[in-house]
C-alpha positions as CSV (number, residue, x, y, z in Angstrom):
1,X,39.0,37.1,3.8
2,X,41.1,34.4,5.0
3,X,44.5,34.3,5.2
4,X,45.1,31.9,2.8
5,X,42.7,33.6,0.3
6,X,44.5,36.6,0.9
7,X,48.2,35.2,-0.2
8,X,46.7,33.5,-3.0
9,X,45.0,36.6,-4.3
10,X,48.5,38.7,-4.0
11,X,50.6,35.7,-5.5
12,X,50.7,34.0,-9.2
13,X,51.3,30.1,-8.6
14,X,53.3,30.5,-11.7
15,X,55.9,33.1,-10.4
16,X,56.5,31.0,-7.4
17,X,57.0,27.5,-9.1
18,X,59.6,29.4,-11.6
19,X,61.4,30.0,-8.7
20,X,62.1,26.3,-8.5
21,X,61.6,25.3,-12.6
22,X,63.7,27.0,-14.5
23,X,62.4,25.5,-17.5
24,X,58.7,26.9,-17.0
25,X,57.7,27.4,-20.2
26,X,54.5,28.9,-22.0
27,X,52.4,26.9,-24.0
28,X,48.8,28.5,-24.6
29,X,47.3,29.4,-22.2
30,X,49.4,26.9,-19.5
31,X,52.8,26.5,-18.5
32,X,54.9,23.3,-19.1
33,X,58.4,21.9,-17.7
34,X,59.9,19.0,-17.0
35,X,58.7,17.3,-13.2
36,X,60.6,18.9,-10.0
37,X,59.8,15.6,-8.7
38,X,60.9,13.1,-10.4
39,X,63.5,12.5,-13.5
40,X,61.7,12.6,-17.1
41,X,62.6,13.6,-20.5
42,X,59.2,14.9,-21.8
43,X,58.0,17.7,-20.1
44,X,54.5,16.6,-18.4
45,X,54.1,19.5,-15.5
46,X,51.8,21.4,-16.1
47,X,50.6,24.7,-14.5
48,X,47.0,26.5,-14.9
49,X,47.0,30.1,-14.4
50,X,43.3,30.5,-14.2
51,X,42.8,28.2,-11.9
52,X,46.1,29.1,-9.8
53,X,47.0,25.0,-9.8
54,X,49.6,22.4,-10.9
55,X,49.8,19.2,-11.9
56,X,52.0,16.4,-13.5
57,X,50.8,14.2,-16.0
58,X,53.7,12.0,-15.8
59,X,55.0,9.5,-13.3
60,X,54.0,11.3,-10.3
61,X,50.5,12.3,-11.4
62,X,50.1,14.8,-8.2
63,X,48.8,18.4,-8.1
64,X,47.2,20.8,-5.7
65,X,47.3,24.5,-4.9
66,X,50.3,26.9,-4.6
67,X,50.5,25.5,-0.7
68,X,50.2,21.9,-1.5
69,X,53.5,22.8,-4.1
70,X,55.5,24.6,-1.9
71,X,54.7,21.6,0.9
72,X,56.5,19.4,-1.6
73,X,59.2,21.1,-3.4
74,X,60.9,22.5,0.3
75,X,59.5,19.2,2.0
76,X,57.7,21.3,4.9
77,X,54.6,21.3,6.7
78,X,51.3,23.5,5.9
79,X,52.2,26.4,8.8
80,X,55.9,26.8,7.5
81,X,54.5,26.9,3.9
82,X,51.8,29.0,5.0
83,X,54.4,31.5,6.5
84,X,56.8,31.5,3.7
85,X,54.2,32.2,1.5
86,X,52.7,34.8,3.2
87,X,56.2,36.6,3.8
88,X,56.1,36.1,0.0
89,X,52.9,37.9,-0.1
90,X,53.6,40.8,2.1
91,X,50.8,39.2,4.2
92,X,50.7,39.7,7.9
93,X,49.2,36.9,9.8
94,X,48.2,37.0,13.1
95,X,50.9,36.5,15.7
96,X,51.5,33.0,16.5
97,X,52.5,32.2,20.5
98,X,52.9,29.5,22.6
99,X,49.3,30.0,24.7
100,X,50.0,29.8,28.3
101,X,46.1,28.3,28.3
102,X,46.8,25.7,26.0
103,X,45.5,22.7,27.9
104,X,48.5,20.0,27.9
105,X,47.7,16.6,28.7
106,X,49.0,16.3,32.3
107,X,50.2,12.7,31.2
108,X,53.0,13.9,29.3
109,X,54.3,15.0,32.2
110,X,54.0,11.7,34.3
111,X,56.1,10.9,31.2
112,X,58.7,13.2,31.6
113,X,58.8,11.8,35.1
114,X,59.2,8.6,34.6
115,X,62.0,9.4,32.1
116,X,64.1,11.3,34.6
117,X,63.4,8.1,37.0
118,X,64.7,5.8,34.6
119,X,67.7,7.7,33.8
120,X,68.9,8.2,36.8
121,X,68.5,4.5,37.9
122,X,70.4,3.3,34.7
123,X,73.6,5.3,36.6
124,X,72.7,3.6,40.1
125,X,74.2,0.2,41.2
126,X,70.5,-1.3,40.6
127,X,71.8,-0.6,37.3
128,X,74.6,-2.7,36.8
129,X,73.2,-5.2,34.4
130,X,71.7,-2.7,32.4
131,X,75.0,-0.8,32.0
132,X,76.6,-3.9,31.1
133,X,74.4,-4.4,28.4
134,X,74.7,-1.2,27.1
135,X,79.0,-1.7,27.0
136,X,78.4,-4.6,25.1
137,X,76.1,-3.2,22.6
138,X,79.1,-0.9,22.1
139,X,76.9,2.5,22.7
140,X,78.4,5.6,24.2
141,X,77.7,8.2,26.9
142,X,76.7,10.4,24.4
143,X,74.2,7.5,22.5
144,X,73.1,6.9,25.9
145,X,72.0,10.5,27.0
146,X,70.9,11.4,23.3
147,X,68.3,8.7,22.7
148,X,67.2,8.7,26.7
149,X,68.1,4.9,27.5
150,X,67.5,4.1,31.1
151,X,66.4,1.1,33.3
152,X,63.7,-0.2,35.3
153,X,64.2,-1.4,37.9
154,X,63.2,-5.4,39.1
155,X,61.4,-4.2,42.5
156,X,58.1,-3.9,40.9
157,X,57.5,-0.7,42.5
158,X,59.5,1.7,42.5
159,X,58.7,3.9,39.7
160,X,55.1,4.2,41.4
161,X,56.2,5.2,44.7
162,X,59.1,7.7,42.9
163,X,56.1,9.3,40.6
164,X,53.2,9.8,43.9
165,X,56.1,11.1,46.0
166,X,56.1,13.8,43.2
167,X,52.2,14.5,43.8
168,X,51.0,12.3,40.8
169,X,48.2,9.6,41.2
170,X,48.3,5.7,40.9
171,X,45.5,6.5,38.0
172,X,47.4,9.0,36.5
173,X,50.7,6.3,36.8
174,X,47.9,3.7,35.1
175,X,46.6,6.3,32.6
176,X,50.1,6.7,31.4
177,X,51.0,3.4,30.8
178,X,53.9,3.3,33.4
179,X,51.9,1.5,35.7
180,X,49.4,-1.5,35.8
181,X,46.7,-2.3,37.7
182,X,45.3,-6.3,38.1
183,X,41.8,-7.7,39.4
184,X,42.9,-7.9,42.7
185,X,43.3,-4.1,42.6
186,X,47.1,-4.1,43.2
187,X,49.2,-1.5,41.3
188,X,52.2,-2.5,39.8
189,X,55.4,-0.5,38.0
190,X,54.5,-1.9,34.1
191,X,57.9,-2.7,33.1
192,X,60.1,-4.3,35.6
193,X,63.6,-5.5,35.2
194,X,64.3,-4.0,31.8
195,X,66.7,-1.8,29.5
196,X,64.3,1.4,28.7
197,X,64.3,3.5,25.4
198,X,61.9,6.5,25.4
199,X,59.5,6.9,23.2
200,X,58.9,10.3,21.4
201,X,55.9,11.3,19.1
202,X,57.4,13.6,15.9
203,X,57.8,16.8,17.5
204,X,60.0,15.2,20.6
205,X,57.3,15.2,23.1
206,X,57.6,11.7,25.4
207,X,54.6,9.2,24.8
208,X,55.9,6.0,26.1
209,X,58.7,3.8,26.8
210,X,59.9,0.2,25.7
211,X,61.6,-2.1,27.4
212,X,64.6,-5.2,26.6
213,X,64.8,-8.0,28.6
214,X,68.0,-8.4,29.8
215,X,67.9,-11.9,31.5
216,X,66.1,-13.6,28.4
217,X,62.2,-13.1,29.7
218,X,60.5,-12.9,27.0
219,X,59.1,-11.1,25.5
220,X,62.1,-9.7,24.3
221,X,60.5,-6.4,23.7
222,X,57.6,-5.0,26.0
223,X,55.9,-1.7,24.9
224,X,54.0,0.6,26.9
225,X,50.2,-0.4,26.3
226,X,48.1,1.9,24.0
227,X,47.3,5.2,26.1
228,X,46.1,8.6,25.2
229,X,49.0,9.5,23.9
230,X,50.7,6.4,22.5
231,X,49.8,4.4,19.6
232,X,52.4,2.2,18.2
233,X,50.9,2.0,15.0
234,X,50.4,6.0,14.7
235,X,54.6,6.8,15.4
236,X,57.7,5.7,14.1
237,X,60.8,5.1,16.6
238,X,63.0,7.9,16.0
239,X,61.1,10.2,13.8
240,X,61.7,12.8,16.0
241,X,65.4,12.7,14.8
242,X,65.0,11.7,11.5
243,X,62.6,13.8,10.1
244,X,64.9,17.2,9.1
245,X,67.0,14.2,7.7
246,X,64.7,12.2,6.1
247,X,63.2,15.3,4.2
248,X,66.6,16.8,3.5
249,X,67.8,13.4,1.8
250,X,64.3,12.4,0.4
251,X,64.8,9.1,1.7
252,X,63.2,7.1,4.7
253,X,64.5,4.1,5.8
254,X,62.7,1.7,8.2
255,X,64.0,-0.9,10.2
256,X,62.9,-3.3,12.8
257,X,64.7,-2.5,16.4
258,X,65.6,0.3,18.3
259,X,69.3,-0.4,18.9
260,X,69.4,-0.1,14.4
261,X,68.1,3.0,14.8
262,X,70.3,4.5,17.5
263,X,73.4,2.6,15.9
264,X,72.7,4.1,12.2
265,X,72.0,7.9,13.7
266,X,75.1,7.1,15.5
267,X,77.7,6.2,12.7
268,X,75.8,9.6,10.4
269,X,72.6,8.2,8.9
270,X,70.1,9.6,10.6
271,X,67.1,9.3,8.2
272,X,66.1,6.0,9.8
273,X,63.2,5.2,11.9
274,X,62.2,1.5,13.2
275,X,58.5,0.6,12.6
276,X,57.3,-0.3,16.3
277,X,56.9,-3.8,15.0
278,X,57.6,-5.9,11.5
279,X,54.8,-4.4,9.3
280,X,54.4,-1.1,8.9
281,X,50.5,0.6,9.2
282,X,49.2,2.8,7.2
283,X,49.4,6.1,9.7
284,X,53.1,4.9,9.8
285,X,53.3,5.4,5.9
286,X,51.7,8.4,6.0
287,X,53.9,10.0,8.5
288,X,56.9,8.8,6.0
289,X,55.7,9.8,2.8
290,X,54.6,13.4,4.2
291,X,58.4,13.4,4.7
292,X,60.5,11.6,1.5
293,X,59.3,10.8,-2.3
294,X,61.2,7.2,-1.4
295,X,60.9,4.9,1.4
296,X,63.1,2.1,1.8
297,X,62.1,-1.5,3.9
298,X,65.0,-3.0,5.5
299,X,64.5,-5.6,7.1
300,X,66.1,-9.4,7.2
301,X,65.9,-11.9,4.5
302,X,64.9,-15.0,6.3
303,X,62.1,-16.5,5.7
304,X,60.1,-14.6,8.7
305,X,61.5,-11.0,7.5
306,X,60.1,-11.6,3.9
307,X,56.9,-12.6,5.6
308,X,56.6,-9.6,7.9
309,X,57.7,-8.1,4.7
310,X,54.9,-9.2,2.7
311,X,52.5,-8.2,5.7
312,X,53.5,-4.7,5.7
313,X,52.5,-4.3,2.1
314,X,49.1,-6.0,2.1
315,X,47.9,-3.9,5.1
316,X,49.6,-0.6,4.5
317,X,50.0,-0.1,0.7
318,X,47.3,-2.5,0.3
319,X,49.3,-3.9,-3.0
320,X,48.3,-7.2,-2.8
321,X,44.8,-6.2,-1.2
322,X,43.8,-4.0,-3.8
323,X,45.3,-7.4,-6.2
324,X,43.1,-9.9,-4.3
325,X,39.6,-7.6,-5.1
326,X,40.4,-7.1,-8.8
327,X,41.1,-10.9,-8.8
328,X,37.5,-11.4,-7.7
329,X,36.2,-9.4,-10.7
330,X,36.6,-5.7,-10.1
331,X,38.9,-5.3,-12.5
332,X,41.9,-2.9,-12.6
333,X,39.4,0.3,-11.1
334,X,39.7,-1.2,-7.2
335,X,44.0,-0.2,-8.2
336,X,45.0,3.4,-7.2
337,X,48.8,2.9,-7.2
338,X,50.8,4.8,-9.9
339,X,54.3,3.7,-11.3
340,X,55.9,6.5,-8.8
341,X,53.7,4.6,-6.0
342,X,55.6,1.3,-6.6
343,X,58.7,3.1,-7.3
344,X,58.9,5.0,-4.0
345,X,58.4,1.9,-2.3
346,X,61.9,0.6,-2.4
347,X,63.2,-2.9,-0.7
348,X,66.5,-3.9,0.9
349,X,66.7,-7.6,2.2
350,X,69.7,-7.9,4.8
351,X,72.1,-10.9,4.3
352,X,70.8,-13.6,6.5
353,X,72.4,-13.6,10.3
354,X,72.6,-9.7,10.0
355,X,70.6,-6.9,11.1
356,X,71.1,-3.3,10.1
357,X,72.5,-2.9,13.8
358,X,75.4,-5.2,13.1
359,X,76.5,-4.2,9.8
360,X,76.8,-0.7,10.2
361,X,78.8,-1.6,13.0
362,X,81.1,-3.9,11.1
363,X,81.3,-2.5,8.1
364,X,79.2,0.7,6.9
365,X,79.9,0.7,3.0
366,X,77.7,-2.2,3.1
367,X,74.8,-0.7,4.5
368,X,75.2,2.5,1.9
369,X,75.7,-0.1,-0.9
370,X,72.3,-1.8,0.5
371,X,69.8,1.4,0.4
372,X,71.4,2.3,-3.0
373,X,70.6,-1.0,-4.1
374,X,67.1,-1.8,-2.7
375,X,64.8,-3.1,-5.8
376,X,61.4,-1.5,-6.3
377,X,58.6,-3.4,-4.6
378,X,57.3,-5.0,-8.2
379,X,60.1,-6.6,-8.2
380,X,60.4,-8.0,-4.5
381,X,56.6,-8.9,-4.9
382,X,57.1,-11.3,-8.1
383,X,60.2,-12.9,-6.2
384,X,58.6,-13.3,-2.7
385,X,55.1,-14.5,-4.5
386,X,56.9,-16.8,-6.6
387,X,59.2,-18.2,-4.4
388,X,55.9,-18.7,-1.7
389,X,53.8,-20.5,-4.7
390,X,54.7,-23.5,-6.4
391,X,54.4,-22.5,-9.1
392,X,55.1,-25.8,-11.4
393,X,51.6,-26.5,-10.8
394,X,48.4,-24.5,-11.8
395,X,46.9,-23.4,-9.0
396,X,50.7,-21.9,-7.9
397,X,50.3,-20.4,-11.3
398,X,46.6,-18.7,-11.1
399,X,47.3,-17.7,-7.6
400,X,50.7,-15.7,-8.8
401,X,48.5,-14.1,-11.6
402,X,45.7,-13.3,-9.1
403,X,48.5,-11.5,-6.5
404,X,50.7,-9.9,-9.4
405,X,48.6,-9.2,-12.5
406,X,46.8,-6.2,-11.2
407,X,49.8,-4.8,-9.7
408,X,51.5,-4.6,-13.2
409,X,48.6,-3.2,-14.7
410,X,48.4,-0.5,-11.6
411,X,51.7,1.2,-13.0
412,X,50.7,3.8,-15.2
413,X,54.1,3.6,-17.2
414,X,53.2,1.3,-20.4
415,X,56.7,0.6,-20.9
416,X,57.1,-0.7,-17.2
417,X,54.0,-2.6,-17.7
418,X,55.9,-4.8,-20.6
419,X,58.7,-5.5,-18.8
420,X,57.0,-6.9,-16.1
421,X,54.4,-9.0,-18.2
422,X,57.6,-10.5,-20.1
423,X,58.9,-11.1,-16.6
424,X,56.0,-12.8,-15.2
425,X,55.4,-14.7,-17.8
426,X,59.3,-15.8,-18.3
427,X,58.8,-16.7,-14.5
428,X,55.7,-18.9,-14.8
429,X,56.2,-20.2,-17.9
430,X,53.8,-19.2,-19.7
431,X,53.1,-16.7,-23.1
432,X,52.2,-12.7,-22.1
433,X,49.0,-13.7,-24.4
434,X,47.6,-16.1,-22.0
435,X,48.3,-13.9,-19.1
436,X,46.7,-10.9,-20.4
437,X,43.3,-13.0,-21.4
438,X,41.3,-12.5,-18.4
439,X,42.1,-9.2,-17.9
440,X,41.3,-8.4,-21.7
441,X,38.2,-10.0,-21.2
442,X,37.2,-7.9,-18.1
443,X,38.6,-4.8,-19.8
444,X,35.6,-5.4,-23.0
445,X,32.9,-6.0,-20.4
446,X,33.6,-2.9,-18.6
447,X,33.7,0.0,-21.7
448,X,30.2,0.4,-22.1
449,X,29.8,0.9,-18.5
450,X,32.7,3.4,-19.0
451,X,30.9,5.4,-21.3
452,X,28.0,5.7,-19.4
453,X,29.8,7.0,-16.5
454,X,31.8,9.2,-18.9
455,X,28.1,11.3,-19.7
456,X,27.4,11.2,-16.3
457,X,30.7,12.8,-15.0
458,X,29.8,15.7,-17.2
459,X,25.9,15.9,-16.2
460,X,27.3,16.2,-12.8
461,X,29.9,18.6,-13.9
462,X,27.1,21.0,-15.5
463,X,25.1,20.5,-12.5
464,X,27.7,21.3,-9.7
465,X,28.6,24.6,-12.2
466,X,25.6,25.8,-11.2
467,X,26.1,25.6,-7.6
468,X,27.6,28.2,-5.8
469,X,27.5,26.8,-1.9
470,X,30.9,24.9,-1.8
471,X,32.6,28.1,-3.6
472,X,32.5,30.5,-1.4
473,X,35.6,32.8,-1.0
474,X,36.6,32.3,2.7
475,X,35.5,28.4,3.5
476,X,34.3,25.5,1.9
477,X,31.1,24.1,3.1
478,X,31.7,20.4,2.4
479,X,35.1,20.2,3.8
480,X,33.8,21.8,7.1
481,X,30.8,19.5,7.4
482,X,33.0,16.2,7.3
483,X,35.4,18.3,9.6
484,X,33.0,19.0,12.0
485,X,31.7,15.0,12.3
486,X,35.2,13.9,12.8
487,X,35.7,16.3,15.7
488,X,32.0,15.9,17.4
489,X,31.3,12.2,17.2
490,X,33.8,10.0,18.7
491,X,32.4,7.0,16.1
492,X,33.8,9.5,13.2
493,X,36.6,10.1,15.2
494,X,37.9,6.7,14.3
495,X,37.7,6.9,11.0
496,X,39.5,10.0,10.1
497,X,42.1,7.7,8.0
498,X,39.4,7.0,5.2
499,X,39.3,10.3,4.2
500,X,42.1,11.1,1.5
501,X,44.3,14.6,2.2
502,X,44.3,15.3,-1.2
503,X,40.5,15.3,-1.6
504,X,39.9,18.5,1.1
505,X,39.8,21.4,-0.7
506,X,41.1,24.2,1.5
507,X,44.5,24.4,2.4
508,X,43.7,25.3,5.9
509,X,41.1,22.4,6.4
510,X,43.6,19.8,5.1
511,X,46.2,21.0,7.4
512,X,43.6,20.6,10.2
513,X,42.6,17.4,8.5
514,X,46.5,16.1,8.5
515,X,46.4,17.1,12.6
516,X,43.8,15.3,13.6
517,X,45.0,11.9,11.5
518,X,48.8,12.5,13.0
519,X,47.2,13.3,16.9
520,X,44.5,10.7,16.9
521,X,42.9,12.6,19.7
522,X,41.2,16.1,20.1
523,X,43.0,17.1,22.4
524,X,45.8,15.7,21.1
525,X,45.2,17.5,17.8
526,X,44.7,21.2,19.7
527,X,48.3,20.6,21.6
528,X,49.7,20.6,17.5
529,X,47.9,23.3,16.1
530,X,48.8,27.4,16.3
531,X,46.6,29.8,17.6
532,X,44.7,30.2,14.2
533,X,44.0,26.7,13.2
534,X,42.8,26.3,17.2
535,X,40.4,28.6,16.7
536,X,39.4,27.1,13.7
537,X,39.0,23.7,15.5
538,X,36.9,25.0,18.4
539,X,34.2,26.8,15.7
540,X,34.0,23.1,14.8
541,X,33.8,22.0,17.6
542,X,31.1,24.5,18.1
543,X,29.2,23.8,14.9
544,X,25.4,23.4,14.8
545,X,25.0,20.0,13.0
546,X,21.2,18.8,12.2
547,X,20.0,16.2,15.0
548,X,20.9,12.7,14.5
549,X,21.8,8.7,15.4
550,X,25.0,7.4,15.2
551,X,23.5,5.0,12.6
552,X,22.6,8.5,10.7
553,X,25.8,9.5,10.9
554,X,27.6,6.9,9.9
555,X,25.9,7.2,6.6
556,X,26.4,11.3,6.3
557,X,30.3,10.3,6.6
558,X,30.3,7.7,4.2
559,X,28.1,9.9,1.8
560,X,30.3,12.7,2.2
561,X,32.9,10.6,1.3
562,X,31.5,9.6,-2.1
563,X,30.9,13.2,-2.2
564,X,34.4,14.4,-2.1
565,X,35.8,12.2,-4.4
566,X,33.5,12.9,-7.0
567,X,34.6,16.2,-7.0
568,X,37.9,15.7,-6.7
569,X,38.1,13.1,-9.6
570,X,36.1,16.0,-11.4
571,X,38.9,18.6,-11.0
572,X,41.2,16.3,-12.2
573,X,39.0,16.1,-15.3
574,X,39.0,19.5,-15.8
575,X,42.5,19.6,-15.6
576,X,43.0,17.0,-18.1
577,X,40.8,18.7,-20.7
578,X,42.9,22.1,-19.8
579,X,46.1,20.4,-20.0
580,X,44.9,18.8,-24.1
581,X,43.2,22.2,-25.1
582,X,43.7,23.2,-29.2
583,X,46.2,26.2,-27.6
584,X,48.8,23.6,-27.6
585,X,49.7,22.7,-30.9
586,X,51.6,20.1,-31.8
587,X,51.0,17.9,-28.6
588,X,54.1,15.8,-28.2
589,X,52.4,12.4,-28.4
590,X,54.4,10.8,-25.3
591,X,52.7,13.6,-23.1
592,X,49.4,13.0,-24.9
593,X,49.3,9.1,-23.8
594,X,50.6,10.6,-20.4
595,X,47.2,12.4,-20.3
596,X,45.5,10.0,-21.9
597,X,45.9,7.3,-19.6
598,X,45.4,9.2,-16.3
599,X,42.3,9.9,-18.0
600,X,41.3,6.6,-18.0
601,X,42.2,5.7,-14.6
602,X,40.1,8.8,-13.4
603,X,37.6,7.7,-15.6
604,X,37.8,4.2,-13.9
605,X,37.2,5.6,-10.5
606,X,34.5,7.9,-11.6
607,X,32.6,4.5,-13.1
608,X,32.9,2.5,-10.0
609,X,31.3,5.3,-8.1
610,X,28.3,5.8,-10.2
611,X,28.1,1.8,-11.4
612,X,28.1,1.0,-7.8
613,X,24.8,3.0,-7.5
614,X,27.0,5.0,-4.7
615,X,27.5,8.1,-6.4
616,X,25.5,11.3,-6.1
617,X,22.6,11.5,-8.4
């Protein structure tokens, strides 16, 4: 039996979420209480004893197992939660050690290297510009050491000749990142004449540097290219300092620039990160809201900062991407964002002629008053579309329906629904009727097709009741075949970020799963894992898969993908009819709709599967 079989045999899910609800109560055969994770009146979490889950049926609309819960409520990753849990249990797990055969990546040390070398040239008289800067910028010693700010030096070579004098190699140099190589086969340091900051992946190993031009070269910025180990898009600037922060507070706030974070951590709020760039990616939200219920975008309020701003929510909370598709017809299914989505999505616009750097230095109440104050990304998105538009004319005005209407009707809240309509329409001048009409009329096309998928989702249900080969006591069959593409074909490799956490069944596969999304890399993902979980990876690894073409493959993923959504969407299901059962009488009728209309979003989903003609038969 596996581990994690093994606690959850020994422990009741509902003794260990009483520990953090006091008001658990029974109802039927379930236990309800008010949300741990967000503030309601009407109790709408809800936990199953026979199926040893949780869910809420309110605002947050999450559940999982008893790992996924204790994940959330102490804000911890699967191997803390794993251990606490099994402590709980009187488990014993195997003994957990640093492996003196753990292969590390021999470029983190070229890193380390060059780190050193920059450092100490910083406090050389090469450095003399560089410290000047620094005085001016107002940082101390301590700021200095702490954060790992050094300088390269103008020469063009010195970092290379400093790193083969230690016994590395100009590819190892180029590998790195520290070091470029041109056509003509000459080797160059890769940034030259520059204030460094070191850059850290979330456990404080050293991936890469960036460097400030101190004489007005531009760019302004230059970051070490994309390398093994560094990918700006897959790390936050500072993480590696924020994150006990950032989960103790249950707040994230991202800024641009490295000198805001360093300044903020400096004057005591240290659960800020900077973005590596003006829109944040989707990897970069994951790592955040693994972390914090809330996120908060601060960034300026000019007209390029709203844009960046507006960036950063079409490519990674895909807001407005998910508004453009339902525009074209899809309806409100394509929209998976919940009312605690929008809500932890929080946005603070800096005065103009202000960064977060300047005002924390001149006056820090401000910069409390401005995270306290940042408005929920609804309301940003109806100022910065409407302001964009022109919205006196009517294309301004079917454009601002097209970007905002299915954002409104994503929020699962009704009551938050109506007060944005009224908004919308105050703002374009128009009745709530006539913005409503299309929708309505895409809504009564799309109920028959609802029903149909509605019998179907329990055909499947009856069929997959009957099958026995993904319930198994110590692994799951279909979260270990998509496992084992991702970590034997390079092609799958790349796209580990379609495939939803949530929607792996196993505890220990989704911790895996989260590893491999956070690493990027194989190896990269082995140099995270414990000795368990690497064993774990190398079976994979070592998998017997049926012969195929990468064309072949390609379409196992994406079938497997279809695959594990169905299923999930039919837990939730079951839940939903657990959570309504005739053992709990009366049913307050604000929880009901609760249900009720996470119902119909599930039941949304499950139609655009099948409809599609991409669902399982």
């Amino acid at each position: 039996m596996a581990a994690t079989d093994d606690i959850k045999a020994r422990i009741d899910i509902v003794d260990v979420v009483a520990d953090y609800v006091p008001d658990l109560k029974r109802s039927g055969r379930n236990y309800h209480a008010r949300c741990p994770f967000h503030q309601e009146n009407t109790p709408s979490f809800v936990v199953f004893p026979e199926r040893q889950t949780w869910r809420c049926f309110g605002a947050c609309a999450e559940g999982g197992d008893v790992f996924n819960f204790t994940q959330k409520i102490e804000g911890i990753e699967f191997p803390d939660a794993l251990k606490r849990l099994a402590e709980r249990a009187g488990v014993v797990l195997p003994e957990r050690t640093q492996r003196e055969d753990r292969p590390r990546n021999p470029l983190f040390a070229v890193n380390e290297a060059t780190l050193r070398f920059y450092r100490e040239a910083l406090q050389a008289d090469k450095g003399a510009l560089a410290r000047a800067y620094v005085g001016q910028r107002e940082l101390s010693e301590e700021a200095v050491a702490r954060f790992g700010i050094g300088y390269a030096p103008s020469t063009g070579d010195d970092l290379l000749k400093h790193l083969i004098a230690l016994g590395y190699t100009e590819d190892q140099a180029v590998a790195a990142g520290v070091a470029s190589r041109f056509e003509s086969g000459e080797i160059r340091d890769f940034i030259r004449g520059r204030l460094t900051f070191v850059l850290r992946d979330g456990d404080g190993q050293v991936i890469g540097f960036a460097g400030r031009s101190l004489d007005g070269t531009n760019p302004k910025y230059l970051n070490t290219p994309q390398t093994e180990l560094f990918d700006k898009g897959r790390m936050l600037y500072g993480l590696d300092r924020a994150r006990d922060a950032i989960a103790r507070e249950g707040v994230a706030v991202v800024v641009e620039g490295y000198m805001d974070v360093i300044t903020a951590h400096e004057r005591g709020y240290q659960n800020v990160v900077a973005s590596m760039g003006t829109a944040l990616t989707e990897e970069q939200v994951k790592l955040l809201s693994a972390r914090a219920p809330r996120v908060v975008l601060a960034l300026d309020a000019d007209a390029a900062g709203q844009e960046a701003m507006l960036r950063s929510l079409r490519t990674s909370w895909q807001i407005l991407g998910g508004a453009a598709q339902a525009s074209k017809g899809r309806g409100r299914a394509d929209i998976k964002l919940r009312s605690s989505d929008m809500d932890a999505l929080r946005i603070a616009l800096i005065a103009e002629g202000k960064d977060p750097d300047e005002m924390i230095r001149t006056d820090s109440s401000k910069w409390r008053e401005l995270i306290a104050n940042a408005v929920p990304v609804v309301d940003f998105l109806m100022r910065a579309e409407t302001s964009r538009l022109d919205i006196s004319t009517a294309e301004g005005k079917t454009e601002a329906v097209a970007s905002l209407m299915p954002v409104i009707y994503a929020m699962s809240n009704f009551l938050d629904q109506e007060k944005y309509l009224a908004k919308l329409a105050d703002l374009l001048s128009v009745s709530v009727g006539q913005l409503q009409a299309s929708f309505e009329r895409t809504q009564s096309q799309a109920r028959p097709l609802q029903q149909q998928a509605q019998q179907k989702a329990r055909r499947q249900r009856a069929k997959e009741e009957a099958e026995s080969v993904f319930r198994k006591a110590d692994h799951d069959v279909l979260d270990e075949y998509v496992l084992a593409l991702i970590v034997q074909y390079p092609e799958i490799l790349a796209r580990v970020a379609e495939l939803p956490l949530e929607q792996v069944r196993r505890p220990e596969n989704r911790a895996l799963l989260s590893a491999i999304q956070s690493a990027g890399t194989i190896e990269g993902t082995y140099s995270l894992l414990d000795d368990m979980a690497g064993e774990h990876l190398y079976a994979l690894i070592a998998k017997v898969l049926p012969p195929s073409d990468q064309r072949q493959r390609v379409a196992d993923w994406e079938a497997c993908l279809r695959r594990m959504e169905e299923r999930y969407l039919r837990e939730l299901k079951a839940q939903e009819e657990m959570a309504l059962g005739v053992d709990v009488s009366p049913v307050d009728s604000e929880y009901k709709n609760a249900v009720d209309r996470q119902a119909l979003e599930v039941n949304s989903r499950l139609r655009d599967l099948f409809v599609s003609g991409t669902g399982a038969p």
